[in-house]
DRENGUVO-750284 format. One record per residue: residue number from 1; y, x, z of N, C-alpha, C, CB in turn. Coordinates in steps of 0.1 Angstrom, whole numbers, always signed. Glycine has a CB too. Example, Ala and Ser with C-alpha at 12.3 -4.5 7.8 and 13.67 -1.06 7.14 Angstrom:
2
+-----+-------+-------+-------+-------+-------+-------+-------+-------+-------+-------+-------+-------+
| num |  n.py |  n.px |  n.pz | ca.py | ca.px | ca.pz |  c.py |  c.px |  c.pz | cb.py | cb.px | cb.pz |
+-----+-------+-------+-------+-------+-------+-------+-------+-------+-------+-------+-------+-------+
|   1 |   -57 |  +132 |   +78 |   -45 |  +123 |   +78 |   -33 |  +132 |   +78 |   -45 |  +113 |   +90 |
|   2 |   -22 |  +128 |   +71 |   -11 |  +137 |   +71 |    +0 |  +129 |   +79 |    -6 |  +141 |   +57 |
+-----+-------+-------+-------+-------+-------+-------+-------+-------+-------+-------+-------+-------+
***
This chain:
72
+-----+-------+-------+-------+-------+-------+-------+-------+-------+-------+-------+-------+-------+
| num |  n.py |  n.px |  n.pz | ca.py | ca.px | ca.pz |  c.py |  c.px |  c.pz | cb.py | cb.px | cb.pz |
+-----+-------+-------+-------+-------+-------+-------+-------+-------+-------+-------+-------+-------+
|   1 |  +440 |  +257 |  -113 |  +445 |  +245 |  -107 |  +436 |  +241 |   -95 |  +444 |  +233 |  -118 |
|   2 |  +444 |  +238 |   -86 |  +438 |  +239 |   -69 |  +438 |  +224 |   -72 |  +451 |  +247 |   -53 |
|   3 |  +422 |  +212 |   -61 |  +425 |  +201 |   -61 |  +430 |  +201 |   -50 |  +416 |  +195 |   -63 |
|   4 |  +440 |  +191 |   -42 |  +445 |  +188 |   -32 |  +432 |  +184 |   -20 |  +455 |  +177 |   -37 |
|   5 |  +429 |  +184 |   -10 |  +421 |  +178 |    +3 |  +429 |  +174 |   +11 |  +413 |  +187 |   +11 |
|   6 |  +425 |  +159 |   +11 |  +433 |  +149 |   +26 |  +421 |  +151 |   +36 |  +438 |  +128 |   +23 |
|   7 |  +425 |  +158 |   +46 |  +412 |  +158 |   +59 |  +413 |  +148 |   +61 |  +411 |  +165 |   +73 |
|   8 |  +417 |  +135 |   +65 |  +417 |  +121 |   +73 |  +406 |  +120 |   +65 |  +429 |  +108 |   +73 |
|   9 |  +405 |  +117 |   +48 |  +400 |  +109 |   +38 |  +387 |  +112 |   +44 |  +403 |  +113 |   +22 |
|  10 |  +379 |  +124 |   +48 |  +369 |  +131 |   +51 |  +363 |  +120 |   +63 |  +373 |  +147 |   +56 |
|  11 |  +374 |  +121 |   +73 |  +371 |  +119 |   +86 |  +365 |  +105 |   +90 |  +383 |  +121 |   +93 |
|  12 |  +376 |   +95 |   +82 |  +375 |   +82 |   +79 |  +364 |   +73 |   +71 |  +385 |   +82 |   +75 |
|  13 |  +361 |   +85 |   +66 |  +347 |   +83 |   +55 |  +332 |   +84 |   +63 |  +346 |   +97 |   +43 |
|  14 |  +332 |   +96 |   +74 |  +325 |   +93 |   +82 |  +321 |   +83 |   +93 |  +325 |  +101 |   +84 |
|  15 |  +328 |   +77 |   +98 |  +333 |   +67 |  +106 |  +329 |   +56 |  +109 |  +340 |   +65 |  +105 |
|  16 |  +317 |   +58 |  +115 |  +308 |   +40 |  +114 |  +314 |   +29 |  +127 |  +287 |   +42 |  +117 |
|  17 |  +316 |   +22 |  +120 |  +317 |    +9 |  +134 |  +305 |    +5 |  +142 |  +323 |    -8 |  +128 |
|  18 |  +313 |    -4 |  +146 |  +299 |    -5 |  +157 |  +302 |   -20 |  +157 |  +298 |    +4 |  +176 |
|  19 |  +297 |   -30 |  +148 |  +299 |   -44 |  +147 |  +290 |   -50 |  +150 |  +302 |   -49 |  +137 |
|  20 |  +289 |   -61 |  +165 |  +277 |   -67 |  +166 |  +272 |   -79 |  +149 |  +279 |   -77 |  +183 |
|  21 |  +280 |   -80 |  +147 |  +277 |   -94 |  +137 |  +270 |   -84 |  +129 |  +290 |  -104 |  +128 |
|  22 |  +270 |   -72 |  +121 |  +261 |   -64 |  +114 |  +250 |   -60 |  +123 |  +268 |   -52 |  +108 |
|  23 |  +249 |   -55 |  +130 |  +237 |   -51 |  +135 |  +229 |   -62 |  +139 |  +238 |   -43 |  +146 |
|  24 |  +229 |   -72 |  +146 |  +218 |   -83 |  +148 |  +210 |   -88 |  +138 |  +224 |   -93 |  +152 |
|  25 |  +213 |   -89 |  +126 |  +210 |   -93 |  +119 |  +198 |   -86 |  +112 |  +219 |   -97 |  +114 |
|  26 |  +206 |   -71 |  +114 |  +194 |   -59 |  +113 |  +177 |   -57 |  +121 |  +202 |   -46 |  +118 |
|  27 |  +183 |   -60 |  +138 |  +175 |   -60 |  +144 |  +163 |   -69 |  +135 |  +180 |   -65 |  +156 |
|  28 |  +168 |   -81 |  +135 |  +153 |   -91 |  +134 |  +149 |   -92 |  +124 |  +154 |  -105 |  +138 |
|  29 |  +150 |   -79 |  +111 |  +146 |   -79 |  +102 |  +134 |   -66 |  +101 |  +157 |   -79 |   +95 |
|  30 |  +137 |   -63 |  +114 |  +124 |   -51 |  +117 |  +115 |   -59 |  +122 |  +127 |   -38 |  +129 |
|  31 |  +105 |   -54 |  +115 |   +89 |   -63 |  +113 |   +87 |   -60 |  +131 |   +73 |   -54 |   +98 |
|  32 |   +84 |   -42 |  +134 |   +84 |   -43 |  +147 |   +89 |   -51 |  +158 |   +87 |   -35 |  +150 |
|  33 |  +100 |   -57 |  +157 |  +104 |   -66 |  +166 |  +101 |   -79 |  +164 |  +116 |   -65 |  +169 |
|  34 |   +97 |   -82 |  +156 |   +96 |  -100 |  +150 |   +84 |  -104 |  +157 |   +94 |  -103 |  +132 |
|  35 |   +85 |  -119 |  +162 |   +73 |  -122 |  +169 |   +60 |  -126 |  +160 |   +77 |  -133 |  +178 |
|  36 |   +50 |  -123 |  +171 |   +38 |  -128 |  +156 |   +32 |  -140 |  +151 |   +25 |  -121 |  +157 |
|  37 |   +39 |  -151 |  +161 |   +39 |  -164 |  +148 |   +51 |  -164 |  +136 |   +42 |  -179 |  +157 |
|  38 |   +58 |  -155 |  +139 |   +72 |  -156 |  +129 |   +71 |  -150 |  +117 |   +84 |  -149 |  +135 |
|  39 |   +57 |  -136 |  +121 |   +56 |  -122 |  +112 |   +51 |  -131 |  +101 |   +44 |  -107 |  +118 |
|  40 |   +36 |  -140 |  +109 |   +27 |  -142 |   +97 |   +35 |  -151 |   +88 |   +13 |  -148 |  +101 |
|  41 |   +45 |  -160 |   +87 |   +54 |  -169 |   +80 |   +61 |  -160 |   +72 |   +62 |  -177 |   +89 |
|  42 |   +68 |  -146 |   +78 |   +72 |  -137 |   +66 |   +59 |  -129 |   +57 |   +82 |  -124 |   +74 |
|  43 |   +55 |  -125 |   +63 |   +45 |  -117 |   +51 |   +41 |  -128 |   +44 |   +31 |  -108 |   +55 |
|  44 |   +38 |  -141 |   +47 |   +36 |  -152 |   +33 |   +51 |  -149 |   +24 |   +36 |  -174 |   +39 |
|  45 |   +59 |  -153 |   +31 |   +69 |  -158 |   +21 |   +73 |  -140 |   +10 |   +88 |  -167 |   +34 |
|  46 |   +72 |  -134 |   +18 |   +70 |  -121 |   +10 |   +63 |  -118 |    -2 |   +64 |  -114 |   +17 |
|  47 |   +51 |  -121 |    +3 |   +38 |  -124 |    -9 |   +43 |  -138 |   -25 |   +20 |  -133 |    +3 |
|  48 |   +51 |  -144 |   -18 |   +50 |  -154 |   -27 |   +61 |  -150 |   -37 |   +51 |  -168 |   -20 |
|  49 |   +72 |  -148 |   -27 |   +86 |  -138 |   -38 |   +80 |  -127 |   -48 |   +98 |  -126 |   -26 |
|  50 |   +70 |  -121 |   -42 |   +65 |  -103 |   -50 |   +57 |  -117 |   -65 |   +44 |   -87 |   -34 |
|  51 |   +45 |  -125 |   -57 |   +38 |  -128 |   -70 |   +45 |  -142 |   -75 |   +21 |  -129 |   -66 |
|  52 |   +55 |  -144 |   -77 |   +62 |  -158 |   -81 |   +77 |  -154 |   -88 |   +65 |  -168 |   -65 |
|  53 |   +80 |  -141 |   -79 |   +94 |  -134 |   -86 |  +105 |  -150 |   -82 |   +90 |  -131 |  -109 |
|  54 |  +105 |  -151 |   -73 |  +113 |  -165 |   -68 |  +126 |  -163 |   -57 |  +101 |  -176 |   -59 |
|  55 |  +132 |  -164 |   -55 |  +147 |  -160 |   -43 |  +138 |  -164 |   -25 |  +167 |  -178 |   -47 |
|  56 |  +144 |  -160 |   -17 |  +134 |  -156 |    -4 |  +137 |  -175 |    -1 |  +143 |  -139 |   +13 |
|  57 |  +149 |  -185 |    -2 |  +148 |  -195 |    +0 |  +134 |  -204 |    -7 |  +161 |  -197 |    -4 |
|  58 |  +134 |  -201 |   -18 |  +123 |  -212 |   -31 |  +111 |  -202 |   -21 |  +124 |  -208 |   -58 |
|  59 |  +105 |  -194 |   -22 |   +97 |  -188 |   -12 |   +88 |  -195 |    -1 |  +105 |  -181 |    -5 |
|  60 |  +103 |  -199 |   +10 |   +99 |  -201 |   +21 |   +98 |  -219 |   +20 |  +108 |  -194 |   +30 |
|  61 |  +105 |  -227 |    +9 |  +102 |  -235 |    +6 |   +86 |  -235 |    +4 |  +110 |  -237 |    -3 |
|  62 |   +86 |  -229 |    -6 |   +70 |  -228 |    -9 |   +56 |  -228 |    +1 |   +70 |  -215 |   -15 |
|  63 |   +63 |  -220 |    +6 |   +52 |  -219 |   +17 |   +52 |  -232 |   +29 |   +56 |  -204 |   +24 |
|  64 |   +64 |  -236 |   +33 |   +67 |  -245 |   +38 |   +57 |  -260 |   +33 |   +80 |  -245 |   +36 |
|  65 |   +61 |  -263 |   +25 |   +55 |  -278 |   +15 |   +38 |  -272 |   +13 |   +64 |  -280 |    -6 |
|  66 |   +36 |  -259 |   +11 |   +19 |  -259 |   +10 |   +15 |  -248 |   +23 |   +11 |  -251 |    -9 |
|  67 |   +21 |  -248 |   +37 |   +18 |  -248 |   +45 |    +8 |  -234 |   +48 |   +17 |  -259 |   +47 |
|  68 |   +17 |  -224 |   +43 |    +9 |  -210 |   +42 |   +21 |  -204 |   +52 |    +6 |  -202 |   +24 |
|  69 |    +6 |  -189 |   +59 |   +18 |  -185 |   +69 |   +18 |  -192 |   +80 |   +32 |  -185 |   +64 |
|  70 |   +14 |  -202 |   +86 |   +13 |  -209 |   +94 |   +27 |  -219 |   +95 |   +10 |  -200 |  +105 |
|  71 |   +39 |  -218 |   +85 |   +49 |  -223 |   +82 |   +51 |  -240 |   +87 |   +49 |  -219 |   +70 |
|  72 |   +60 |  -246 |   +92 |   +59 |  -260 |   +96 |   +69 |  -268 |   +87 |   +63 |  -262 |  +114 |
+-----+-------+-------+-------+-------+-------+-------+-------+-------+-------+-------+-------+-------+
***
């Protein structure tokens, strides 16, 4: 028993768009590009998610109200 092959299925599968609304968002999630009053506000809120086990929002709350990270 032979399986059937649709080439499109193949073709279509490879096929990446090119959507600004997806990529931007990528950009500024690369530590390399992030500025470094911004960085030190993420590696807090990082640290606090890893040792708090908390969502990136309660986090940055966190850090916010006890003013770690240089956070305002």
């Amino acid at each position: 028993m032979q399986t059937k092959r649709n080439p499109e299925a193949r073709a279509s599968a490879n096929r990446v768009l090119n959507i600004a609304a997806i990529a931007k968002p990528l950009d500024k999630q690369n530590p390399t590009e992030t500025l470094p009053e911004i960085q030190s506000e993420i590696l807090a809120v990082r640290a606090v998610m890893r040792r708090f086990r908390v969502s990136f929002w309660h986090a940055k709350t966190i850090c916010c109200l006890s003013g770690l990270g240089g956070a305002q």
